[in-house]
N, C-alpha and C positions, 0 to 999 in steps of 0.2 A: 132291438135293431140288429138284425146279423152283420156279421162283419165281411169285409169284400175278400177274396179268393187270393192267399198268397201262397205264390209256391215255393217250397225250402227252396235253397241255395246249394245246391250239390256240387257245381262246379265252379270252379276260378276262373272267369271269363276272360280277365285279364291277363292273366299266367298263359293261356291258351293261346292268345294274341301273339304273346310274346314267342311261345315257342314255335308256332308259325311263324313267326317272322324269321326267329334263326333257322328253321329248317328251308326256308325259303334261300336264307343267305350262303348256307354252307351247303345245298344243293340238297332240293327236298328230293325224296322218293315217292313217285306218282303211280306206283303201278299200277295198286288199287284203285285210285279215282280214277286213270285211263280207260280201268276196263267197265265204270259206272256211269262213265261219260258216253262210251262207243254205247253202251246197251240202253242208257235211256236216249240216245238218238234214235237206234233202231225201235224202241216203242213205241216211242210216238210218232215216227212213219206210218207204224201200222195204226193212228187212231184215223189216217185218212182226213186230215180237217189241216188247211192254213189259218195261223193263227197272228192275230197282229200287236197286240201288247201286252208283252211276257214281263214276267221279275223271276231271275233266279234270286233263292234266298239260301244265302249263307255260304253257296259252293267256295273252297279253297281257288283263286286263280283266277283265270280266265278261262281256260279250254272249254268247258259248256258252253256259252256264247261262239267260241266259234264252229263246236259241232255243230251245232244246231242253227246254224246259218241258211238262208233257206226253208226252214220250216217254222220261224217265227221272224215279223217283219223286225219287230225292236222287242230286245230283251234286255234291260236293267237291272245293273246287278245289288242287291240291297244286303247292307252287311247286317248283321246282328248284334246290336248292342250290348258293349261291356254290361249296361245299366238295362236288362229287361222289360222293366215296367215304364223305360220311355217308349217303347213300341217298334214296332217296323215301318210308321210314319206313311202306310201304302193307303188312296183313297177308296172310300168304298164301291164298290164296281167298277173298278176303274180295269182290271184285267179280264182276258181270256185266258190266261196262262199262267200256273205257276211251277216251278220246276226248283227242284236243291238236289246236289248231287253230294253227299255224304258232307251235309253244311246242319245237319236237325240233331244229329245221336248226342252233343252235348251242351243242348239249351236247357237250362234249368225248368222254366215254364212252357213244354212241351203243346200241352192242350192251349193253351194262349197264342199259341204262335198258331197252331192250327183253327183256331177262332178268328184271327185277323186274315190270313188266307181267306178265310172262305168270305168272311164280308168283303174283300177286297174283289173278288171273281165277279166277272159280271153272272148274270144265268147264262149256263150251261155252259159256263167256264170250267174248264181242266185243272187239276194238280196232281201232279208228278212227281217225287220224291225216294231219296234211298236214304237208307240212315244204316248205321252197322246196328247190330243187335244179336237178340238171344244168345247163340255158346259163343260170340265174338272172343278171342283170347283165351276161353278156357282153359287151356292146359297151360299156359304162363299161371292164370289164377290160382288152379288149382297147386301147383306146384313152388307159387310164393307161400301159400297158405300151409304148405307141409312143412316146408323148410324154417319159416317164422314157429310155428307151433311145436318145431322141436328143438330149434336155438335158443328163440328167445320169448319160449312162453305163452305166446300172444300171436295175433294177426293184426295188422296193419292194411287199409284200406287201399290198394296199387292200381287196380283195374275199374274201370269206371263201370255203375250196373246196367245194363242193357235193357231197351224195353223185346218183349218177345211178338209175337206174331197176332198173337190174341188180343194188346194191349193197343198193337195200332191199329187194328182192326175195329175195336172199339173206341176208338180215340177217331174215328174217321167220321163214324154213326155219330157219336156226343158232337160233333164239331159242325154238322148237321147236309153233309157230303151225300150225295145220292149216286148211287151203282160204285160202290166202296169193294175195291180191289187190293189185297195183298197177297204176295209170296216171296219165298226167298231163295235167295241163290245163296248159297255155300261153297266158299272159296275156300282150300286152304293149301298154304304157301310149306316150303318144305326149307330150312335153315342146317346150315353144319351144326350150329349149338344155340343154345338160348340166347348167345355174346349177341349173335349174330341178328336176330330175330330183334333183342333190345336197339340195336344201332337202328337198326329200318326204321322205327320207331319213333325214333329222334329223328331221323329224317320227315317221318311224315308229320313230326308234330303232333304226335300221339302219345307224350308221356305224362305221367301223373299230373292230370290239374285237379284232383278232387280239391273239395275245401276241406274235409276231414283227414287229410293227408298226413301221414308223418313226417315231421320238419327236421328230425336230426338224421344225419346220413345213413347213407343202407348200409349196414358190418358189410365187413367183405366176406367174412365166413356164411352169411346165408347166403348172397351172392351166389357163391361157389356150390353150398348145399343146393340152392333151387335148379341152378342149371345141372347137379346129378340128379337129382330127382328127374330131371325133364326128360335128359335122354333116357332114364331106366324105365318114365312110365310112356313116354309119346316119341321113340323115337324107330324108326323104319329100321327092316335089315339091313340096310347098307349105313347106318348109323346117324344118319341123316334125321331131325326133329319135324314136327308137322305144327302147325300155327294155323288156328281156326281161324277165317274173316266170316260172320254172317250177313248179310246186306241184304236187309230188309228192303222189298219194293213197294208201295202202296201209291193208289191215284184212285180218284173221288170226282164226281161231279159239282159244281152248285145245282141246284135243282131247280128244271126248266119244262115245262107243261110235257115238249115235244117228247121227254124221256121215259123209257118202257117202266112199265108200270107195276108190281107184284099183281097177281092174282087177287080178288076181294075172298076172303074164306066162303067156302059155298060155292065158291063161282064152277069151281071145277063140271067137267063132264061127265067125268069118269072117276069112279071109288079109288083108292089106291090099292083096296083087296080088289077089285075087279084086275087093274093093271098088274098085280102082283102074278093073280091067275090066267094072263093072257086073253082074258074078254074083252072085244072091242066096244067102246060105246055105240 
């Protein structure tokens, strides 16, 4: 008898909570969500469709809900449990809508969560989503990883790993989403030093929760090595550092008769050497 599907535990769900909450307290930095919130308002404008019972899952806040006012009647917001495998508790068709606004980059059971969305969609139910991804903070990575491997030997696990463009992509198809959409937008922010770049960080609530994490404190000599590394390999003529965001976009159908259809193979009119040669059928 095969055994049922568990996914590692990469992140501290708990830890994450927590440090949302003090970034909440000690005045988080939204700039990134502001600008995930404005852009998935503007997209789904353009899907042309009022929709009447939404769940945002997992966004930080409340600001989605009130973007998105007027274009869906009731939207509920569903947090993600410390505890995964109790579920997102959502009934099955019970939505037209699903939407998370950089609330998915650090759920441990990824494809799970996109499996209960979709049972949860009625047909030809929507979902909307941003998650950070692929080179998200590369050049912090890369430049922990210099500094650790030439103080002290080793590397240490700091930056959480990202899915890329390809993975949600296929993670849309596995989940069983029809007309499956991704791209990304590439944001990156520009800091006096890495100090600088880490504070924001802690403002947003975005510091180390792996669960592979290293527990005794950061020396302060790599500290100091990683932010010279930063600015000697990512930082602008005016001495200024660059900080990659990637934010992945992806949205999926349930699948509903009324929805266009691929081609059946053969079906075509026209050869693709004919079309390549400009012969019309």
């Amino acid at each position: 008898m095969s055994q049922p599907h568990t996914a590692p535990i990469l992140f501290d769900r708990t830890l994450l909570r927590a440090r949302q909450a003090r970034a909440l307290k000690r005045g988080a930095e939204t700039f990134l969500l502001n600008r995930v919130v404005e852009d998935m308002s503007d997209r789904l404008q353009a899907v042309l469709r009022q929709f009447s019972q939404g769940a945002d899952i997992g966004t930080p806040g409340y600001g989605l809900a009130d973007a998105l006012q007027g274009q869906v009647a009731t939207l509920r917001h569903v947090d993600i449990p410390d505890d995964e495998s109790l579920g997102l508790g959502l009934a099955p068709a019970s939505l037209d809508l699903a939407v998370s606004a950089l609330g998915l980059h650090l759920v441990n059971d990824l494809p799970g969560v996109m499996a209960q969305l979709r049972r949860a969609l009625k047909p030809d139910g929507f979902l909307i989503a941003a998650l950070l991804g692929g080179d998200t903070l590369t050049e912090l990575r890369q430049s922990f990883a210099a500094a650790e491997a030439e103080l002290e030997g080793g590397i240490s696990p700091r930056v959480a790993p990202m899915a890329d463009l390809r993975d949600v992509g296929a993670l849309l198809q596995r989940a069983g989403f029809a007309l499956p959409v991704t791209d990304v937008d590439n944001v990156v922010v520009r800091y006096d030093s890495a100090f600088a770049l880490m504070q924001d960080l802690r403002r947003m609530g975005a510091t180390n929760v792996l669960v592979e994490r290293r527990r005794t404190p950061l020396r302060r000599a790599t500290l100091l090595r990683m932010a010279q590394i930063y600015a000697e390999r990512f930082a602008d003529p005016d001495g200024r550092i660059r900080a990659t965001f990637d934010i992945i976009w992806l949205s999926g159908w349930a699948p509903h008769e009324s929805q266009q259809k691929p081609l059946k193979p053969g079906s075509a009119k026209a050869s693709l050497a004919d079309a390549v040669r400009g012969v019309k059928p």
